[in-house]
VOVOLUM-392461 format. One line per 4 residues: number of its first residue (from 1); for each residue z negated, y negated, x of C-alpha. Coordinates in pm, whole numbers, plus 50000, padded with zeros to 5 digits. Example, Ala and Ser with C-alpha at 12.3 -4.5 7.8 and 13.67 -1.06 7.14 Angstrom:
BEGIN
1 = 49220:50450:51230; 49286:50106:51367
***
This chain:
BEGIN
1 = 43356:68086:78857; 43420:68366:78586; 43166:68475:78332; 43189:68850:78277
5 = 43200:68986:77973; 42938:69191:77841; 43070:69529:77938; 42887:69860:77984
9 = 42775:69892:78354; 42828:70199:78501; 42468:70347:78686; 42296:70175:78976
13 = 42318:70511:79184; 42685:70505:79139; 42729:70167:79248; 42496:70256:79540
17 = 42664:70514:79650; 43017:70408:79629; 42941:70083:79842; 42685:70243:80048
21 = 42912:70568:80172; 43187:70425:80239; 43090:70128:80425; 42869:70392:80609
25 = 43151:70586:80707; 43357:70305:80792; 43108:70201:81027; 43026:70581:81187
29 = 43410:70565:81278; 43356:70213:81450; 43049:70328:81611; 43162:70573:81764
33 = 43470:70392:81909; 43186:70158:82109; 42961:70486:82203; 43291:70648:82352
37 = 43400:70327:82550; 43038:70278:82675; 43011:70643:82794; 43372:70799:82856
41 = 43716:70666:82760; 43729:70500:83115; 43731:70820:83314; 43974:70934:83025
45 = 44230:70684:82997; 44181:70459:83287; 44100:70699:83545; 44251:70530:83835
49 = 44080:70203:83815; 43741:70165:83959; 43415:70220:83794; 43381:69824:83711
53 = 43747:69747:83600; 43756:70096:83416; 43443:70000:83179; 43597:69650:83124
57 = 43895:69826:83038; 43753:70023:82805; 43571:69766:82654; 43856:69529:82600
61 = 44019:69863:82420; 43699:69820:82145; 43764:69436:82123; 44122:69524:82043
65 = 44013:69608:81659; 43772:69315:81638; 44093:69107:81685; 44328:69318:81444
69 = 44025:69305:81158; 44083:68918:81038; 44408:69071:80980; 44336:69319:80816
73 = 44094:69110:80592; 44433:68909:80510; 44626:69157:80375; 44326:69347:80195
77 = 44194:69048:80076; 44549:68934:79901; 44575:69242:79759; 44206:69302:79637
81 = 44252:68908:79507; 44537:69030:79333; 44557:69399:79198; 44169:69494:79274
85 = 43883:69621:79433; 43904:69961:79414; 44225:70031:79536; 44188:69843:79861
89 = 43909:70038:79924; 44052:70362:79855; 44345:70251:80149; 44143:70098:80365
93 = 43910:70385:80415; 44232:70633:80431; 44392:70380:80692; 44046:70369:80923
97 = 43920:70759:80895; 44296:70869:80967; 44333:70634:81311; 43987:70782:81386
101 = 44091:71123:81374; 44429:71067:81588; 44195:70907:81840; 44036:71209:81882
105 = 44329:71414:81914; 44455:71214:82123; 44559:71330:82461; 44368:71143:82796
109 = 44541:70999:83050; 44613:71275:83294; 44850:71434:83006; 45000:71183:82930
113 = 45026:70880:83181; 45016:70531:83042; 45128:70613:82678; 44764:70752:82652
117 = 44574:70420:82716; 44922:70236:82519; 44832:70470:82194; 44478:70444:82239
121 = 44525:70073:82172; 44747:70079:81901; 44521:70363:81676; 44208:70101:81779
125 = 44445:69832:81653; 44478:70018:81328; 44122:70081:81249; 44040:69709:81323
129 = 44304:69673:80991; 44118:69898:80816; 43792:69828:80863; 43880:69464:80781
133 = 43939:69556:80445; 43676:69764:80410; 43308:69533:80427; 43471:69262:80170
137 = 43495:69530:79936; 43210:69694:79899; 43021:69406:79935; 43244:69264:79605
141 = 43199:69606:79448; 42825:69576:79469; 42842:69194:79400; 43041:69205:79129
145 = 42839:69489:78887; 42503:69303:78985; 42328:69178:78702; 42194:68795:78782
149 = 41895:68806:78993; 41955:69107:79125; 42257:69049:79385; 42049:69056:79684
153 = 41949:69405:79572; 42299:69493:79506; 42433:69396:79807; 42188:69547:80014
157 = 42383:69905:79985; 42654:69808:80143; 42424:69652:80434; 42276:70008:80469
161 = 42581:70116:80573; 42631:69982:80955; 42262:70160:80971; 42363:70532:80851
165 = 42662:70519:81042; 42548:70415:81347; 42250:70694:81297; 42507:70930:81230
169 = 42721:70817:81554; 42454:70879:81803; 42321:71126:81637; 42580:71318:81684
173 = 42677:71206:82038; 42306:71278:82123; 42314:71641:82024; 42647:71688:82194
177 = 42482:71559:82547; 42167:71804:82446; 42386:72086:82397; 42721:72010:82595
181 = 42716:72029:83007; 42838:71668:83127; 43174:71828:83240; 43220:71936:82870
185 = 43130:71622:82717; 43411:71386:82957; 43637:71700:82906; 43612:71788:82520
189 = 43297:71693:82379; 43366:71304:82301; 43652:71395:82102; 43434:71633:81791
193 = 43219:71293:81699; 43619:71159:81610; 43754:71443:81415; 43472:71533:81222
197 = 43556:71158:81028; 43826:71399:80868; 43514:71550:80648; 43396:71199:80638
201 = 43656:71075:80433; 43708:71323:80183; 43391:71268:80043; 43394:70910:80059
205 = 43747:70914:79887; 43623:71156:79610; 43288:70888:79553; 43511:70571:79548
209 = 43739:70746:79339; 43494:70730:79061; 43395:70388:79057; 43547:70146:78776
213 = 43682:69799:78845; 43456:69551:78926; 43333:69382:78550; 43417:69006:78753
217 = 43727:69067:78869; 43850:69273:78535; 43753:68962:78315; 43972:68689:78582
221 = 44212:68947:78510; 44202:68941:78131; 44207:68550:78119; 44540:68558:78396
225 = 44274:68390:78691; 44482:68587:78958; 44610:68381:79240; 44935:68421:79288
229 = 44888:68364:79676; 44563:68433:79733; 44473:68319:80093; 44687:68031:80031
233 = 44414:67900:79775; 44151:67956:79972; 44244:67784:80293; 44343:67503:80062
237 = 44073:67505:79884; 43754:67677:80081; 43927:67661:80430; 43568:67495:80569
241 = 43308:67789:80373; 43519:68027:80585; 43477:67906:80903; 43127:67832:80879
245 = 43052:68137:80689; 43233:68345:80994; 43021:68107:81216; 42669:68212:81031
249 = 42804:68600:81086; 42860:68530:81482; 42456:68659:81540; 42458:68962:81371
253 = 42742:69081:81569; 42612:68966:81878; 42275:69085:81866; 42438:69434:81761
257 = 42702:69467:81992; 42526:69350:82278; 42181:69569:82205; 42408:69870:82125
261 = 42732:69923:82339; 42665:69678:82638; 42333:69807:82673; 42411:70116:82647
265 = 42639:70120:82924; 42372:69886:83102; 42082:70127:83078; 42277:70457:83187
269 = 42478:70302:83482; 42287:70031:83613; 41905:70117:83528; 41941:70508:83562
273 = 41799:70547:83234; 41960:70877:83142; 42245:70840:82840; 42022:71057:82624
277 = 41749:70874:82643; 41926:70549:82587; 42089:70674:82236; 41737:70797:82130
281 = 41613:70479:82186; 41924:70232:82033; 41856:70514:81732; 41491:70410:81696
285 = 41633:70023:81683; 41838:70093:81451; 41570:70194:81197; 41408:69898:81247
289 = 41755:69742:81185; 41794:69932:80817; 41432:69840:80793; 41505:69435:80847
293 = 41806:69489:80612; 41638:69603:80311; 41345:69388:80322; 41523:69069:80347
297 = 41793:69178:80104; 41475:69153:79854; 41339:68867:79981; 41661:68643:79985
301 = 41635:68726:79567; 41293:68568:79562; 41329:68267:79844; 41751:68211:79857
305 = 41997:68351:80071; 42013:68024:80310; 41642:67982:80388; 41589:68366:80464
309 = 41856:68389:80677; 41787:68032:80892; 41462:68207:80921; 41591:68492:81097
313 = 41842:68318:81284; 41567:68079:81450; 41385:68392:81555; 41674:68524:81722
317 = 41710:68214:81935; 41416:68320:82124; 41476:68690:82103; 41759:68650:82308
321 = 41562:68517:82636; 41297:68786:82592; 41541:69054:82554; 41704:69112:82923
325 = 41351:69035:83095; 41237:69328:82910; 41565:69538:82944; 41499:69470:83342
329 = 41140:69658:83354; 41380:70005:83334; 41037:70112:83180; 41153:70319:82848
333 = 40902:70161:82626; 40963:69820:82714; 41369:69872:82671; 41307:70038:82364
337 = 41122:69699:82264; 41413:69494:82393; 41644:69742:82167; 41442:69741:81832
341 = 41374:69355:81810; 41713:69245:81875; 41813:69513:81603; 41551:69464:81352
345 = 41646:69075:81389; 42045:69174:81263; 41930:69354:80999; 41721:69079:80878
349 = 42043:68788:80937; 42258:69062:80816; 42093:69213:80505; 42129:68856:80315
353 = 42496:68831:80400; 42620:69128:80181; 42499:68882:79903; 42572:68500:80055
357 = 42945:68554:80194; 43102:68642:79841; 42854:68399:79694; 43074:68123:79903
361 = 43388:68189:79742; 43558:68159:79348; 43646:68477:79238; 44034:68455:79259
365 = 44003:68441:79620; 43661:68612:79693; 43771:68953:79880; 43954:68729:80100
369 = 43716:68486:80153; 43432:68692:80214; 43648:68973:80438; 43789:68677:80591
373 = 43477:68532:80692; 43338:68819:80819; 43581:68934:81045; 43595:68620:81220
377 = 43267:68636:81308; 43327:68920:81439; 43584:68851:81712; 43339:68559:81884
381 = 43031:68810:81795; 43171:69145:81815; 43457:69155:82070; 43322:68885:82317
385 = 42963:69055:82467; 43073:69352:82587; 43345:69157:82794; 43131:68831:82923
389 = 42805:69046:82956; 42957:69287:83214; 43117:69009:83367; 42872:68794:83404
393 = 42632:69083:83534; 42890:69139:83834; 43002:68810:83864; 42626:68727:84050
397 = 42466:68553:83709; 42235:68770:83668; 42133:68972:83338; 41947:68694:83224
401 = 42245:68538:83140; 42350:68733:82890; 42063:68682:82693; 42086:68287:82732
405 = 42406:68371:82618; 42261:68536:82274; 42059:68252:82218; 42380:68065:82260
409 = 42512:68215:81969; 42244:68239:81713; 42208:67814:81743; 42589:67882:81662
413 = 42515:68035:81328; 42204:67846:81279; 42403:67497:81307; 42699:67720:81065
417 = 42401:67770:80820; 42250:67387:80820; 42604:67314:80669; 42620:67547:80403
421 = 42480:67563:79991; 42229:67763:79927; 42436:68025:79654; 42175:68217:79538
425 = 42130:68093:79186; 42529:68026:79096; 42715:68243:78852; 42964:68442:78959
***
């Protein structure tokens, strides 16, 4: 890998903030994709399908972008392999909080007929290429300034992100249903959480606009160590870190997807926990998610990324046949218990990753590498629960299933991490 060169570092708070916001706001737009699909956008573009087909409908919209995100990780990986870090992440943010905005301008299904759901697709499509580009990086913008030692640290802002985001999300769909009549919210209300990304992304573009070039990637450019094909090198030459390192991300997006947006939707229309209620509590999760994040971001510096996150991954194996049990009670505390383990657990897999992914990969094919990586994950952990949890709940299975079914996928990434270095100590 490339040495930097001993270069003046521009300040920890800037690097924090320019990997933290914009991965934050990146995520807020995401997040509030999976909020709408849980609560609304069937009775808004799928009105004539039943309740059952209408939810799966709108769920398979949100997987939509989970599919379109290794691609975007392709082309903002070449291009951040070849020209940069910063730029991708200046486009990448534009392409995401712009597709968010149109969402939310977007006209429902009674104006427009079936163009409505057909657009809806296509701007969820978009942000799936945006957000692709986006996690690789920041986490390579963090990475990348960190002085040895201290990567775990670094790489922790970025982490933060999916946490403020998702905060910010619910947040704000939880004072609309305080404030907003229900007939407001399905008419008009949904729609604010999108457009107010607008705001979003001015001030993230005006922070990452102020960041230098990465000190790694400015010295491989000073010694002419650009690929000339990026992905092309790294499926010939790191083709097997990718797929286990997307493997080793399949839990985190599990345990997050299926605690946030199929619960969600489970609590409020099959338990008759009010939606309210459910947001307050996947909010309270989540803080025990940025909580898991941060302190196993520090400890992977002390004990390696490999052995802190096999740690959490083994915990998560049981976690998942506890969770639904619990979930099943309809008792508020015990669902909020069900919520906050399964989300402290991804932020303690997660945290580590910001660090380990771009750890996997030589810097003339990191950003795709790492994006790569990640996004794949994503599609088996991300795109899939929603789907085969409310199928498997009507199909007779029983809830219980789907939590067999998250166990199922963290000895996934716990047989992905067996077969994989431990990175912590190697040079960038």
């Amino acid at each position: 890998m490339v040495q930097a060169p001993a270069v003046a570092q521009p300040s920890r708070t800037r690097i924090a903030a320019a990997s933290l916001i914009g991965t934050a706001i990146e995520f807020y737009d995401f997040y509030i994709y999976g909020t709408a699909a849980a609560l609304v956008l069937n009775t808004a573009f799928f009105p004539e399908m039943d309740n059952l087909a209408g939810r799966l409908a709108a769920f398979s919209t949100f997987a939509v972008a989970f599919v379109s995100r290794p691609l975007g990780s392709a082309i903002f990986g070449h291009w951040g392999d070849r020209i940069g870090r910063k730029s991708m992440l200046v486009v990448s943010l534009l392409l995401m909080g712009l597709s968010t905005v149109a969402i939310g301008l977007l006209p429902g299904y009674t104006a427009m007929g079936v163009a409505a759901p057909v657009l809806l697709v296509l701007l969820r499509f978009t942000q799936g290429i945006g957000l692709g580009g986006e996690w690789g990086g920041a986490a390579l913008l963090a990475t990348e300034h960190a002085p040895p030692g201290k990567r775990g640290f670094y790489a922790m802002f970025p982490q933060l992100g999916p946490s403020v985001g998702f905060i910010a999300a619910n947040g704000l769909f939880l004072i609309l249903g305080a404030v907003l009549t229900d007939e407001q919210f399905v008419s008009w209300g949904w729609r604010l959480p999108f457009v107010a990304s607008l705001l979003l992304v001015v001030i993230g573009l005006y922070v990452r606009l102020k960041i230098s070039e990465t000190p790694v990637f400015q010295a491989a450019m000073d010694e002419r160590k650009i690929a000339k094909v990026p992905f092309v090198g790294l499926m010939r030459h790191q083709w097997r870190r990718v797929l286990l390192g997307a493997g080793a991300m399949v839990i985190t997006y599990t345990l997050f997807y299926t605690a946030t947006t199929y619960c969600l939707s489970y609590g409020t229309a099959t338990l008759g926990i009010p939606r309210t209620t459910m947001l307050a509590l996947t909010m309270i999760g989540v803080l025990f998610m940025a909580a898991g994040t941060v302190v196993s971001s520090l400890v992977s510096d002390r004990l390696g990324r490999r052995r802190t996150l096999i740690a959490g991954t083994g915990v998560a194996i049981a976690w998942g046949l506890v969770m639904f049990p619990l979930m099943q009670t309809a008792s508020v505390p015990l669902v909020g218990l069900a919520l906050s383990g399964a989300l402290a657990l991804m932020g303690l897999i997660f945290g580590p990753m910001g660090a380990f992914l771009p750890e996997l990969f030589r810097t003339e094919y990191r950003y795709s590498g790492a994006s790569v990586a990640y996004s794949l994950g994503g599609v088996l952990g991300g795109a899939v629960p929603p789907l085969i949890a409310t199928q498997m709940q009507a199909s007779g299975l029983g809830v219980f299933s789907v939590g067999v079914y998250v166990s199922a996928m963290a000895v996934l990434s716990l047989l992905c991490l067996l077969a994989l270095p431990e990175t912590g100590e190697e040079s960038m």
